[in-house]
C-alpha positions in Angstrom: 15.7 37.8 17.3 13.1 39.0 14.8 9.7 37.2 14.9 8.9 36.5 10.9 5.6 36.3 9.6 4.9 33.9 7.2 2.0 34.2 4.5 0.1 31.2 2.7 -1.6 32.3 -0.1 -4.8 30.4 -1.9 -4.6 30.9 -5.9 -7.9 30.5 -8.2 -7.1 27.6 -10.6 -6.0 30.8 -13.7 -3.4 30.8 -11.3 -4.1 34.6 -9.6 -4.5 35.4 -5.4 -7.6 34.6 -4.0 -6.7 35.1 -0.5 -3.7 35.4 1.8 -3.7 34.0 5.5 -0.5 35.3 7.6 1.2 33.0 10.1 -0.8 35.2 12.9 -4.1 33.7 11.6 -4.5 37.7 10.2 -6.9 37.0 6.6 -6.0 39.3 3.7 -8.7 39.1 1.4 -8.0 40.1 -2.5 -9.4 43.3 -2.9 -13.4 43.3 -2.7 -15.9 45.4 -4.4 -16.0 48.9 -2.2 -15.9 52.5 -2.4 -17.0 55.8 -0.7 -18.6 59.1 -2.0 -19.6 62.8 -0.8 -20.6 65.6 -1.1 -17.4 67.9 -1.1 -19.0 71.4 -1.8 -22.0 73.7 -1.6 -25.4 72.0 -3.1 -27.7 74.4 -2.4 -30.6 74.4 -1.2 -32.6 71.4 -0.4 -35.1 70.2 -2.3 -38.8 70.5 -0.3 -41.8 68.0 -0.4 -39.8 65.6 -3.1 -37.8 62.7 -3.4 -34.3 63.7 -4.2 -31.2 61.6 -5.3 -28.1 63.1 -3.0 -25.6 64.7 -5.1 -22.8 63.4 -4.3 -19.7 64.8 -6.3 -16.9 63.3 -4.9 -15.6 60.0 -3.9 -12.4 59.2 -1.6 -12.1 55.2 -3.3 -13.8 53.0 -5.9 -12.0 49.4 -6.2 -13.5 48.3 -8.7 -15.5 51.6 -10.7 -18.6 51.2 -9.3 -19.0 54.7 -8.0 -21.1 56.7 -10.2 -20.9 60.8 -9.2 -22.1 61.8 -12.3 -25.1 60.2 -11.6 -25.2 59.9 -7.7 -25.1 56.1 -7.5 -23.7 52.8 -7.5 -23.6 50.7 -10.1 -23.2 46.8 -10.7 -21.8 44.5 -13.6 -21.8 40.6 -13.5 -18.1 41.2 -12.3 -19.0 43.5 -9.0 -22.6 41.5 -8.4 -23.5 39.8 -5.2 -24.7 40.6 -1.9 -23.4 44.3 -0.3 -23.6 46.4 2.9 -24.7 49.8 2.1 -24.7 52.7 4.7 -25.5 57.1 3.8 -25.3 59.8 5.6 -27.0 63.1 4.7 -26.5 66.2 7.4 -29.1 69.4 7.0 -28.8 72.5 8.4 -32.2 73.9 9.2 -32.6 78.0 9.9 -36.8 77.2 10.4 -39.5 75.0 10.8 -38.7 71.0 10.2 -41.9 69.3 9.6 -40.4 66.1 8.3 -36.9 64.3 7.3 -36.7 61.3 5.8 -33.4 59.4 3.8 -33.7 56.7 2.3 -31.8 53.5 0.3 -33.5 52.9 -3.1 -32.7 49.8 -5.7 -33.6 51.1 -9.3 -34.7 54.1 -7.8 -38.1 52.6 -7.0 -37.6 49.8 -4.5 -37.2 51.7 -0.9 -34.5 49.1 1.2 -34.2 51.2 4.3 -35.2 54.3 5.6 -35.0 56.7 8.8 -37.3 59.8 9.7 -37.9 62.8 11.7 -41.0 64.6 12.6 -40.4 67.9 14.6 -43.3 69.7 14.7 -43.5 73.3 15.6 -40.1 73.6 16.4 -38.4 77.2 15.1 -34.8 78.1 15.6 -31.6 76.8 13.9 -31.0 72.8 13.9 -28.6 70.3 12.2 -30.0 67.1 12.2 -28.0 64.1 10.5 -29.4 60.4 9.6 -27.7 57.7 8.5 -29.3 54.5 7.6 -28.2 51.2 6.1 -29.3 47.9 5.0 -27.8 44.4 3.1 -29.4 43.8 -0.1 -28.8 41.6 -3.3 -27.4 42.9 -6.4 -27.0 42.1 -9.9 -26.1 43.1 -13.4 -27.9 46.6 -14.3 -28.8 47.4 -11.0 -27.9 50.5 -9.2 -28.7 51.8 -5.5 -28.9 55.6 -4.5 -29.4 57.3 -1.5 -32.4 60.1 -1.6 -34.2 62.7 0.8 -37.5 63.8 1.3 -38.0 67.4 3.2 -40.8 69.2 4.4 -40.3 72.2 5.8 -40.9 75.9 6.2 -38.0 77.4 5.5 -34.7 76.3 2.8 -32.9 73.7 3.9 -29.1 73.5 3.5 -27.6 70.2 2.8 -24.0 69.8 4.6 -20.5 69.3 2.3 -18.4 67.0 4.1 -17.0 63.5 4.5 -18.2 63.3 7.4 -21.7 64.7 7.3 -23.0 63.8 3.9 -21.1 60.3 2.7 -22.9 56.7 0.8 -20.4 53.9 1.1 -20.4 50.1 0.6 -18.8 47.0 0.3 -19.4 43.0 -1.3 -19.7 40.9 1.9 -20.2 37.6 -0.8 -20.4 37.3 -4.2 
């Protein structure tokens, strides 16, 4: 005998799904505010001694269009505003000296959230350090949250194309 799974289902008062709770006590939230970008080819060289926006050029989702690539960011309307979990990832390859490696979260491009660094003095020879860093933070209409790098070093710097070396994500964790 087949076990059946039964699913209750919570409407807004227009009538449309809010949220679904199956028989198992499983919750299957509406679809939420999240997506995912990369960088899915060559860059170039790193940037050294600046702040730089990651260029990311790709992105795997994007729920509800808040995924800018053209302009390395996300970006929030009074529909996708509230309070989000966002998490980056940036990968180097290094042929020389690393002085210092910093990423960072920026709101508005001037309001740091989170950051992680590196200082590795006097160290020659061929590395390929990856950070990631993440933070909670409120949003709302207008704003917009990047992910940026700052280098020092004494040789170019190589960022890494891949999902899973350079990515930005996030995702609405309340409205």
């Amino acid at each position: 005998m087949a076990s059946e799974l039964h699913v209750d289902t919570i409407k807004h008062s227009g009538g449309t799904s809010a949220i679904t709770i199956a028989s198992d006590g499983t919750f299957l939230p509406q679809k939420i505010p999240c997506a995912l970008m990369y960088l899915s080819s060559d860059a170039g060289n790193a940037a050294d001694s600046s702040w730089t926006k990651i260029p990311y050029n790709a992105e795997e989702f994007d729920t509800h269009g808040i995924a800018d690539t053209s302009d390395n960011r996300f970006e929030f309307t009074s529909a996708t505003a509230g309070i989000y979990f966002f998490s980056a990832c940036l990968r180097i390859t290094q042929a020389g000296i690393l002085n210092r490696f910093i990423l960072a979260l920026r709101k508005n491009a001037s309001t740091y959230l989170s950051q992680n660094e590196i200082n590795i003095p006097d160290i020659t020879g061929s590395m390929y350090p990856q950070f990631q860093t993440s933070t909670m933070v409120s949003v709302a209409n207008g704003d917009y949250i990047d992910a940026a790098y700052y280098i020092t070093s004494g040789s170019a710097t190589g960022l890494s194309e891949s999902r899973s070396s350079t990515s930005f994500y996030c995702y609405r964790i309340s409205a």
